[in-house]
C-alpha positions, 0 to 999 in steps of 0.5 A: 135194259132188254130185261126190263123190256123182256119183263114189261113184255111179259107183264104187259100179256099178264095184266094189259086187260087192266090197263085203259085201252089207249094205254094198252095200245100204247104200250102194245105198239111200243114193246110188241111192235117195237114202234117209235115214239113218232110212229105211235104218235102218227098211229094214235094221233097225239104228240110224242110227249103224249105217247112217252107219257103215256108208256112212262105211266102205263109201265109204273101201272104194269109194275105197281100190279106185279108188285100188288098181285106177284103173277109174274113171278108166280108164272116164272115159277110155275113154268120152272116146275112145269119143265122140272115136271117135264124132265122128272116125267121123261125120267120115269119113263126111260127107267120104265123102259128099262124096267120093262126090259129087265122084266121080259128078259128071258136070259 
């Protein structure tokens, strides 16, 4: 379950503009703001069956366009290469200090 939420947060940041408004607000209050169903209905002025419904559809738009489009797996895969990258660059860098220090040793 709290990888689910985790994913349709994620998926809501990627693909949200795509989605109505109404449904963007929706959802915004329910995983972002983490607020109840009876809460989202008091702030948007509809019924709770209102709001279950329109998160239920908003959540099947938001995994329909990752399932079309595939940004969020591209995502994951581009920050796992980025953090590769990132360590591979600290690497270098640490054997360029030692290869500085071999080159100036004067021993």
């Amino acid at each position: 379950m709290a990888q689910q939420r985790e994913l349709l947060c994620k998926l809501l940041d990627i693909y949200g503009m795509a989605l109505s408004s109404r449904c963007r607000d929706v959802l915004e209050y329910y995983y972002a703001d983490d607020l109840s169903l009876a809460e989202i209905s008091e702030n948007m002025g509809i019924t709770r069956q209102g709001v279950h419904d329109a998160i239920r559809r908003g959540e099947a738009e938001l995994l329909a366009l990752e399932k079309a489009l595939g940004f969020g797996a591209k995502t994951e895969k581009l920050l796992a290469l980025a953090g590769r990258m990132e360590k591979a660059g600290q690497e270098c860098a640490a054997y360029g200090a030692e290869l500085s220090a071999v080159l100036t040793d004067n021993d």
